[in-house]
N, C-alpha and C positions, 0 to 999 in steps of 0.2 A: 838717772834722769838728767837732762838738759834744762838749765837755770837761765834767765838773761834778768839780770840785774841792768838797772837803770839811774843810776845815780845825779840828781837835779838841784847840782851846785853849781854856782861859777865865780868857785872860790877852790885857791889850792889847798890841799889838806883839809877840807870841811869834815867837820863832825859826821855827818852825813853821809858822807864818799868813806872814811876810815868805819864807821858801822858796818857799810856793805860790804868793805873787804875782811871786817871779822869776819860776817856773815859766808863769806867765799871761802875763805878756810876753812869753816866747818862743814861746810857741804863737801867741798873738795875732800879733808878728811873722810868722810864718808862715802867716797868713789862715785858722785858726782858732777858733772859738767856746769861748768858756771863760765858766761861771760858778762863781763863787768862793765857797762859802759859808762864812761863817766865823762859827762857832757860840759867839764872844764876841760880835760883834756881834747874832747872829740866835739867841738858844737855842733852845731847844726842851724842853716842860716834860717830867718824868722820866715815862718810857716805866712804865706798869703794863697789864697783859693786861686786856682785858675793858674798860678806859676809852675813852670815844668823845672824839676830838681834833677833830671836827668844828669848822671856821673857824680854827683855829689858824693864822695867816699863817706863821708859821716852819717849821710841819710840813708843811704845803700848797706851801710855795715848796721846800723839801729835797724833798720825793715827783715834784714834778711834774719839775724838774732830773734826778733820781738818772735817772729812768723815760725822758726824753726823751736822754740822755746817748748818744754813742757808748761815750764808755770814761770811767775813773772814778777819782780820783786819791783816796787816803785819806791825811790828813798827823795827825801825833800829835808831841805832847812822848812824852817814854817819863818816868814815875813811877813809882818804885820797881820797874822791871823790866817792867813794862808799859806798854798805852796811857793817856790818859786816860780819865778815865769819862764827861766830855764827849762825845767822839767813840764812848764803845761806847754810850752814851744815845744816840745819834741815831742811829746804827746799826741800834737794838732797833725803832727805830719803823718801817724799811727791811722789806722783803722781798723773794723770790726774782724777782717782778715787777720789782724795782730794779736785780738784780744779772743775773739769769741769762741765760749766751752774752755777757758784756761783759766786754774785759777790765780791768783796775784796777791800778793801780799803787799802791805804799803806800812813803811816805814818814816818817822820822820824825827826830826832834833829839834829841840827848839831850847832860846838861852832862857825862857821861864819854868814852869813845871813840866807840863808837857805838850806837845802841839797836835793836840783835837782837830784842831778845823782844818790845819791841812792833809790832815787822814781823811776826813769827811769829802773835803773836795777832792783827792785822789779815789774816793772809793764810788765819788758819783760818777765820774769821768770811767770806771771800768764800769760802774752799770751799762751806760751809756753806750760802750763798744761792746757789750755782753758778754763782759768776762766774769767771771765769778770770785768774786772778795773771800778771801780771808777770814773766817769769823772772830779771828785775831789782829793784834797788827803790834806793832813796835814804836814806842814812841819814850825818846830819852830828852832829859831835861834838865833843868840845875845842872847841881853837883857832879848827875849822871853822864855826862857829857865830858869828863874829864877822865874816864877811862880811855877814853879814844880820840886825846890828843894828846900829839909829841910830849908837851912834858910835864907829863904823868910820874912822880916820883914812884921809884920801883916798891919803896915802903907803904904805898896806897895802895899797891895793886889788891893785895888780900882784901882790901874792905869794898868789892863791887861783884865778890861773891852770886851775891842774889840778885845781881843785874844779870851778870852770865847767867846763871841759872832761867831767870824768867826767859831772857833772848834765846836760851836753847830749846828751852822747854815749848816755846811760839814757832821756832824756825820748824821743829818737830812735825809738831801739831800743822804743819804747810807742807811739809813733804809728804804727809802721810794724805792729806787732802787730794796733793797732788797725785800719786799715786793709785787712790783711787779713780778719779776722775778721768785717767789713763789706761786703768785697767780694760783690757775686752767686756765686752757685754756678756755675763752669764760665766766670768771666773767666780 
């Protein structure tokens, strides 16, 4: 299956952006297809009505992914209680062509326990294009956060065990949705 990940930092190395690329690993591991867009690297200019984006390589490479995608992975910092504006900027420029009959999974980081509210507003925004949510989602915090930056002593690694485990066990539970939801009618 085909994955587009959307990674809505704009910051290098975010917690956030290194999640998705576990994430990309393990699906890759599993044969596969994932692309990774990560809107530090690739922005995309602020979405206003009525403006034509015509050749825009950042908005043309996010449309043509989002569209060609089986299912849809949304990753966020959470700031001040929500997502970034990064990730709802790229968002805006999406429509129900992007989203709708796929499902989507929304992931986010945040530096308290975990970040709720910007799942919530990621998960309103795929009502809204009528994709279909996740009954899961991923959400790292504190401590958790510290598997998935640079320097993470190699002596920690063993103790986020049951972090990987739950993130596998979720990613799972999203491909197998996905797969459904892709299946023909009456397999």
């Amino acid at each position: 299956m085909k994955f587009t990940f959307i990674a809505g930092s704009n910051r290098q190395g975010a917690t956030s952006t290194k999640l998705c690329e576990y994430l990309q690993h393990l699906l890759e591991e599993r044969g596969h297809s994932v692309d990774l867009i990560d809107l530090y690297q690739h922005p995309v200019p602020f979405y206003s009505p009525g403006e034509s984006y015509s050749g825009h390589e950042g908005l043309a490479r996010l449309g043509t992914s989002a569209k060609e995608a089986e299912g849809l992975i949304l990753a966020s910092p959470e700031y001040h209680g929500g997502m970034s504006g990064v990730l709802k900027n790229a968002l805006d420029h999406l429509s129900q062509e992007h989203f709708s009959g796929k499902p989507v999974l929304s992931i986010s980081s945040a530096g308290g326990a975990v970040g709720v509210s910007s799942l919530g507003q990621m998960q309103a925004i795929v009502r809204n294009l009528h994709g279909i949510n996740s009954p899961e989602w991923i959400s790292i915090g504190g401590s958790q956060r510290r598997r998935f930056e640079d320097y993470l002593d190699e002596s920690e690694a063993g103790s986020f065990h049951d972090l990987e485990e739950r993130i596998a066990r979720v990613l799972e539970s999203f491909v197998k949705l996905t797969g459904l939801i892709h299946r023909p009618y009456g397999e």
